[in-house]
N, C-alpha and C positions, 0 to 999 in steps of 0.2 A: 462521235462525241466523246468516248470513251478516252481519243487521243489529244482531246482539246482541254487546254487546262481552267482551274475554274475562274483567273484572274483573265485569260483573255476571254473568255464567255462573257464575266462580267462586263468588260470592257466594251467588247462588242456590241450587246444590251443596250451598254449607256450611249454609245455611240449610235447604235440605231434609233434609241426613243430620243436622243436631242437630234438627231437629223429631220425626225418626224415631227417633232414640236417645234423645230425652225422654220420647216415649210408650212406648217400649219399656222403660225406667227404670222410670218411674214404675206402669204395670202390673206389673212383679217386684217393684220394692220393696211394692204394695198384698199381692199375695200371698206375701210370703213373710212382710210382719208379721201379714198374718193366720193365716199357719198358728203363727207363735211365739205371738201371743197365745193363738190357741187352744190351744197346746199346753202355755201356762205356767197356761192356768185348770184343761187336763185336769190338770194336777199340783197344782194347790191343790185339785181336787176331790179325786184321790185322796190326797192329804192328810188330810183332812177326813174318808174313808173310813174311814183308819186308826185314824186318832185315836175313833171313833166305835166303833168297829171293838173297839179296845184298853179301852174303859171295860165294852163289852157284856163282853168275856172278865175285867177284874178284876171286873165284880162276879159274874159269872160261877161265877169260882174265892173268890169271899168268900162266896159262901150258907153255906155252914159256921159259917164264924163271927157270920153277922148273927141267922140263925135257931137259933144254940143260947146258951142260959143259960149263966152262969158255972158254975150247978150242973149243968149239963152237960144240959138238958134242951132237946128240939126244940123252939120256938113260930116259928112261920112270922109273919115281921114285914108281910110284902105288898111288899117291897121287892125284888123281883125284877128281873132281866136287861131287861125291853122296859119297862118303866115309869123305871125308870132312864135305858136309854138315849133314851128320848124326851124324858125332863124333861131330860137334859142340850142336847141339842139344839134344844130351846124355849127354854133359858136362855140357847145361843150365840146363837140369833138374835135374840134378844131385842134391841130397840133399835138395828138393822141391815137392809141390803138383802138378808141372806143368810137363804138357807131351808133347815134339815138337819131331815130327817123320816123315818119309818118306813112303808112303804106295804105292802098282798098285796089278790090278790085275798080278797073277802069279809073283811075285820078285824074283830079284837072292836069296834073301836073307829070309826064313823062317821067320824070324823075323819079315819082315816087311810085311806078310800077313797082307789084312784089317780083320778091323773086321765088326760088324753089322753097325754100322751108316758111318764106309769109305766105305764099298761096295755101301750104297743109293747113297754116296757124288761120285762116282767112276761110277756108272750106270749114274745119272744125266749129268756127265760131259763129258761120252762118247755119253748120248744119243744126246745132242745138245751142241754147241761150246760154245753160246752167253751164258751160266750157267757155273760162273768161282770161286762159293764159295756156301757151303752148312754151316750150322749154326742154334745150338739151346741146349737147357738144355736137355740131357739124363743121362742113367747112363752109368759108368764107373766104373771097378771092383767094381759092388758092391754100388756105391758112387754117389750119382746126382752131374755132372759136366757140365760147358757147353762146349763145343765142337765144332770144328770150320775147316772144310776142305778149302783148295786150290786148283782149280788146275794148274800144272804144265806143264807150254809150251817147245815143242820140239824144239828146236833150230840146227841151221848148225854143232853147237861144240856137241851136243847131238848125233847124226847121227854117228859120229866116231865111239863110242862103242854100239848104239842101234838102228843103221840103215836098209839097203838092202844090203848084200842080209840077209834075214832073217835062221840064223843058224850057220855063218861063225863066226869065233872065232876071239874077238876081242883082241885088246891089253892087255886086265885084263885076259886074257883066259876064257873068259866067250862066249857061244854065245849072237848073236845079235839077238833083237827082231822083226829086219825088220821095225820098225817104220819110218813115215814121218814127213815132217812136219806139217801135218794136224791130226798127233797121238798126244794125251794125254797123256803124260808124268808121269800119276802118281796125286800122292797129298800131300802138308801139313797137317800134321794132327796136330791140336795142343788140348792139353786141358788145362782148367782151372778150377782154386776151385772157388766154389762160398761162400766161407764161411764169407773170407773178406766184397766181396761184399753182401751179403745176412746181415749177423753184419750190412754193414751201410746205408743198405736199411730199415731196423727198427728201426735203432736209428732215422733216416730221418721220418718215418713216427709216433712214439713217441712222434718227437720233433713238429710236426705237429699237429698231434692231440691236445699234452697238448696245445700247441698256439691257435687254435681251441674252444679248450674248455673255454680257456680264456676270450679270445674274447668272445665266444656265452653268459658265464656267465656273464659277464661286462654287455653287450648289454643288455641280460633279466633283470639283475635286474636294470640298468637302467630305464628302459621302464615300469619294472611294478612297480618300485617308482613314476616313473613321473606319472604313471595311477592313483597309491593308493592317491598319494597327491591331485592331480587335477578333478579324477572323484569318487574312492570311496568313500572316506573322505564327500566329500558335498551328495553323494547317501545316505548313511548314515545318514547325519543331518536331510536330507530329510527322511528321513524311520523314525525319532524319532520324527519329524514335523507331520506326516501323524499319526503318533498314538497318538501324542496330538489333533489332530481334534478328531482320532474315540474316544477320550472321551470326548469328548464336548467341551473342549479347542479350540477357532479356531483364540482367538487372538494369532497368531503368525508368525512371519517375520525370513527368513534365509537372512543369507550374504554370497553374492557373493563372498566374498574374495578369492584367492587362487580356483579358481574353471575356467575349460575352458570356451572358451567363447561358445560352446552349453549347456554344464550344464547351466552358467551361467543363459543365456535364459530360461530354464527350470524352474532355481529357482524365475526369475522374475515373471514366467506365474504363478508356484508357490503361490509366494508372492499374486499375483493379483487375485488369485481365492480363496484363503483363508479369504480374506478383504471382496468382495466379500459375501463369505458365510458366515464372521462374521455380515454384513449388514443387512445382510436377514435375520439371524436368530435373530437380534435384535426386529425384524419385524413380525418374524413368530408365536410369542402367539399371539399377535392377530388378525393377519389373521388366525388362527387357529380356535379361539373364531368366529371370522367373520362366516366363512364357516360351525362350528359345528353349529350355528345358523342358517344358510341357508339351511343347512340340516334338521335341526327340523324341521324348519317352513315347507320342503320339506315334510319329513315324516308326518306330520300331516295333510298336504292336500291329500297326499295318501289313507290314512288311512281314511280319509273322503270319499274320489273316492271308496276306498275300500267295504265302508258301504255301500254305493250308487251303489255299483253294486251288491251286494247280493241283497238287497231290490229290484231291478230293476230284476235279478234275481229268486227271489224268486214270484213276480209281472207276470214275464213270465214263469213262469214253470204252477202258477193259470190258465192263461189265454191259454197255450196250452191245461193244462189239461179240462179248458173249452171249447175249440174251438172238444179237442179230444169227451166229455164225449157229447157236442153238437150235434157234424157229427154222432153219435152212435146213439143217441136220433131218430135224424130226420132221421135216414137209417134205423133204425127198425120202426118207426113209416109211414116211408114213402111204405117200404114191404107191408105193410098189405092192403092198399086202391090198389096197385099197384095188388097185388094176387087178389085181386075181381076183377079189370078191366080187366085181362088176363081171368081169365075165364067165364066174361060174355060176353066179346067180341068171347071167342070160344062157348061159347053155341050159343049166335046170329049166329051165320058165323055160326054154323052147323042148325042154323034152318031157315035160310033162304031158299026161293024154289028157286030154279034152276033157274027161267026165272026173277030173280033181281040179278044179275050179280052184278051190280054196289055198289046196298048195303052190300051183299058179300064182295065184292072188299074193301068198308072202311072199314067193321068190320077186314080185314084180317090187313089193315095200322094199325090199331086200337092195334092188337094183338099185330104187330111184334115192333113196336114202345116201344109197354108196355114191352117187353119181355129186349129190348135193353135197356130203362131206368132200369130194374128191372137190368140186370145185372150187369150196371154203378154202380148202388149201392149197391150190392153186393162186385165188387173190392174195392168201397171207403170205404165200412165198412171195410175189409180186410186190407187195408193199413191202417185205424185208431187202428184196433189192432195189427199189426206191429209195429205202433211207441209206441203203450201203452206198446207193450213188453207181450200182450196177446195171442199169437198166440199159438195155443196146436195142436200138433200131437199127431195121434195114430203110434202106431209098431206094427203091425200082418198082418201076413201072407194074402198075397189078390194075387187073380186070375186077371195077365193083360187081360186075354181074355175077361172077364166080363166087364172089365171099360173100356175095346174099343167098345165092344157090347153097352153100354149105352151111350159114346161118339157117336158112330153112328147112336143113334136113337134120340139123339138131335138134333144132325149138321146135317141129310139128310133133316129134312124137310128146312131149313134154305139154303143147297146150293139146292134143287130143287128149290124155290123162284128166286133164280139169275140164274139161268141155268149154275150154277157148279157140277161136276158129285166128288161124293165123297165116296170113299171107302176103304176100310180096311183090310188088312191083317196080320196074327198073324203066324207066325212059329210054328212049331210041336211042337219042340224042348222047348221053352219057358219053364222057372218054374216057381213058385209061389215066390213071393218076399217079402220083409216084409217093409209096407212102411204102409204111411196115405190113405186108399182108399178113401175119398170123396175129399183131396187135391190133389193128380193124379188125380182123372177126372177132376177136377178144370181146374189142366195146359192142360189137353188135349185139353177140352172145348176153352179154352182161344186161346190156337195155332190153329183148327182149325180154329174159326171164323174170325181169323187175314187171317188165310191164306185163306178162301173163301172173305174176305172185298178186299184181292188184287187182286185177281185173274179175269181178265175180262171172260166177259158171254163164256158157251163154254171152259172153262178152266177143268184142274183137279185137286184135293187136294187126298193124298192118305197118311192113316195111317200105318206104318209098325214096326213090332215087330216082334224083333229077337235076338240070341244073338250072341254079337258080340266081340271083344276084350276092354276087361276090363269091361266085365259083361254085362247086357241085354240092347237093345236100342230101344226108341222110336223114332220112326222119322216121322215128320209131313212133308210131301214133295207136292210142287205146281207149276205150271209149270207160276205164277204172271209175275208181274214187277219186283221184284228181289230186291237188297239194295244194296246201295254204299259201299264198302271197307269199308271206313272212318266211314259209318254209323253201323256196326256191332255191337259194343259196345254198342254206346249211343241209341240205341232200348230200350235196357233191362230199361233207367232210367225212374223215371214215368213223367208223363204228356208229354214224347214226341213224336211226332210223323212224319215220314216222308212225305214230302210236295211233293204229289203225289194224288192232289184233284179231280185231270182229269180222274182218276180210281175209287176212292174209294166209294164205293157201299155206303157206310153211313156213319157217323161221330163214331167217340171215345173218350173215357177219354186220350186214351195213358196209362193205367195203366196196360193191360193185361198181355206186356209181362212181367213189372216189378213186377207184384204179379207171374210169374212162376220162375223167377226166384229165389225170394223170399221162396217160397213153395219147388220149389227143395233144396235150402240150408240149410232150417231146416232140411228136410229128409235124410240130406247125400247126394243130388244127382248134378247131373253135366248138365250145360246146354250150350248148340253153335250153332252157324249159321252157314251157308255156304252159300252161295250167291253174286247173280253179277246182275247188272243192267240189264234188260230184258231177263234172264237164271233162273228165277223161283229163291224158296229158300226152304233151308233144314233146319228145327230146331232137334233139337237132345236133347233128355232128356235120360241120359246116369246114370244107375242103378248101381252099384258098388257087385263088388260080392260077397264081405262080406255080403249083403244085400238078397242074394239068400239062399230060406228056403232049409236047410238040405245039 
């Protein structure tokens, strides 16, 4: 619609509502002359009835006088009621399209058997009394005519020749039909041409139409003159107004003249937004100038922030990489005095004699303390080559059997200290896998010791390995305190840890679990909890099968 203009829309419009108001015309005008013609032939039929009608009753009421003598004597001349009115109605049609005739079932007379539309008019008028006229367009030899029956009441003077007793031989030498007064007499039958009437039922509806048409064309172009003067015309001005602005042109004013009064309007608001936009743009270089200035000056203070922030930048990448290359320094530096303290505090503890318990006793705080720091910074160097982006795996082939056997000869002496019972289980079935062997026992390492730190005295931690769906699984299972829902996730980040101080056997970094997870992601592998608030927990370090040798 968008590309259709509004003069042929208009046009269209009128051209479709006078097509719809011509066919609609011109079907009323077919029907309503056809019901006048019809209803001017039912009146010349019943005309015709009448009159027909009026000769049967004068000669009717003249038998007196045709059948008696001057000398006053009876002689029956044969000139009776139905002979009469039949020769009259033979003499009307005589020399014409029109047929007036006398019909019943069974007649004296062959000729005037019915035919098909007097036997319906002839059934209806026997079947019920109050039906005294049957009518309508059929054909006739041949010929659409309309056609029009009566019927014909029995009378006292009727009953002489077609009375009771039925058979006895009347005056015409005819028998009697036995009829009463309550018999049906028969019928007029009359027909009509309809050529006349049909001729001046078209000229009627011709002369209608051309009037019609008349009229309809007067009115449309009327109306779409008054349109083209009052609404295109100023549309227009406006359409060649509007592409004098889209070229830069915006001095310019229409006149209202000769335009309705909502164009009119139009052309005001027009006028007023054009003035308007000539103001502004008188305006607009240099506001234009204004603002390309305020945007320089903008960009240039960016472009300063910009510098300032690489510098700044480049400032903090030095100082991670120092803080990084620092924690590295002091965590290999710090190993070394840390491995002499572990094992001089286990040489002491084993040479202590039996009956100094107590000195015993510190050398063992001594050990296990070193052991804990020692492995604090072991994770923290971990996580500084994680963020250096240093972290190297190996790929070959390793025996889980072995690196649970090594996990179990770390972590027993460690949950025997608490009185956690810790043990290990490996499946037959199990295969060799191709992963990092000293990063798996890492995560191993790490999950038990979490899972003996929660685990109250009396508790169990048990390592299991098997294979399961979607490849082999480890699983560190403990019968703890357990982890919240909510806290599932945020385990694995580092430094956190859940606030559960009333259990926990000794302090942490919080970095354990997030260096296994860490160490399974480089390797391909998959890591999850399971767990609920005092119902123990399950970690799961989950092998993938592609990752199964052979």
């Amino acid at each position: 619609m968008k590309k259709v203009s509004l003069k042929t829309i208009y046009l269209v419009a009128l051209s479709a509502v006078f097509a719809v108001s011509f066919l609609m015309f011109v079907l009323f005008d077919l029907q309503s002359q056809q019901r006048q013609t019809e209803a001017a032939m039912l009146e010349e039929a019943r005309t015709f009835a009448r009159e027909m009608d009026a000769v049967w009753q004068f000669m009717d009421n003249s038998q007196p006088v045709i059948n008696t003598t001057t000398d006053g004597i009876y002689e029956f001349k044969g000139l009776h009621c139905s002979r009469v009115g039949k020769s009259v109605g033979a003499l009307f049609s005589k020399g014409s399209d029109y047929t007036i005739r006398y019909t019943n079932f069974n007649p004296r007379n062959l000729q005037d058997e019915p035919d098909a539309f007097e036997t319906k008019a002839l059934e209806k008028f026997n079947a019920d009394a109050a039906v005294t006229e049957h009518y309508g367009v059929t054909d006739f030899q041949g010929i659409e005519r309309f056609r029009y029956a009566q019927a014909l009441e029995v009378d006292k003077s009727c009953l002489e020749c077609h009375g009771e007793p039925a058979g006895e031989i009347d005056i015409t030498g005819k028998a009697k039909e036995g009829w009463t007064l309550d018999s049906v007499g028969g019928a007029i039958s009359i027909v009509i041409p309809l050529d006349q009437q049909q001729q001046a039922m078209r000229d009627n509806v011709v002369r209608d139409v051309a009037y019609f048409l008349f009229i309809t064309l007067l009115i449309g172009a009327v109306v779409y003159a008054v349109t083209t003067f009052f609404v295109f015309r100023p549309l227009d001005r406006m359409k060649l107004a509007f592409a004098d602005m889209g070229e830069g042109r915006l001095a310019v004013s229409l006149d209202d003249a000769h335009a309705a009064r909502e164009i009119s309007r139009l052309i005001e608001r027009f006028n007023s937004t054009a003035a308007e936009l000539h103001t502004m743009y008188d305006h607009l270089e240099e506001q234009v100038e204004s603002r390309t200035d305020e945007l320089r000056k903008a960009n240039a203070a960016l472009e300063r922030q910009r510098d300032t922030l690489e510098r700044l930048n480049v400032e903090l990448a030095k100082e991670t990489q120092f803080k990084s290359d620092l924690l590295s320094m002091v965590n290999h530096e710090l190993r070394t005095p840390l491995t002499s303290i572990i094992t001089f505090a286990q040489i002491s503890r084993e040479a202590c004699p039996p009956d100094r318990a107590s000195e015993r006793h510190s050398w063992e705080e001594i050990e296990k303390n070193s052991q804990i720091l020692l492995a604090m910074i072991n994770d923290m160097l971990d996580i500084a080559r994680s963020d250096a982006g240093s972290i190297r795996t190996a790929c070959e082939p390793m025996d889980l059997g072995d690196i649970v056997s090594s996990v179990r000869g770390t972590m027993t002496p460690l949950a025997q200290k608490y009185d956690v019972a810790f043990c290990t289980r490996v499946a037959s079935d199990v295969p060799l896998v191709n992963g990092d062997f000293e990063k798996t026992q890492r995560m191993l390492e790490n999950l038990a010791s979490n899972a003996i730190k929660f685990t109250p005295d009396g508790g169990t931690v048990e390592l299991r390995v098997d294979v399961g769906e979607g490849g082999v699984r480890l699983r560190m299972i403990d019968d703890g305190i357990g982890i919240a829902p909510e806290d599932h996730e945020r385990i694995f980040e580092r430094f956190f840890q859940v606030d559960s101080t009333s259990t926990r056997k000794y302090n942490g970094s919080g970095l354990g679990l997030a260096l296994v997870r860490e160490y399974a992601a480089v390797q391909g592998f998959s890591v999850s909890v399971e767990s609920e608030l005092g119902q123990g927990s399950t970690f799961t370090i989950t092998i993938p099968s592609d990752a199964i040798v052979g």
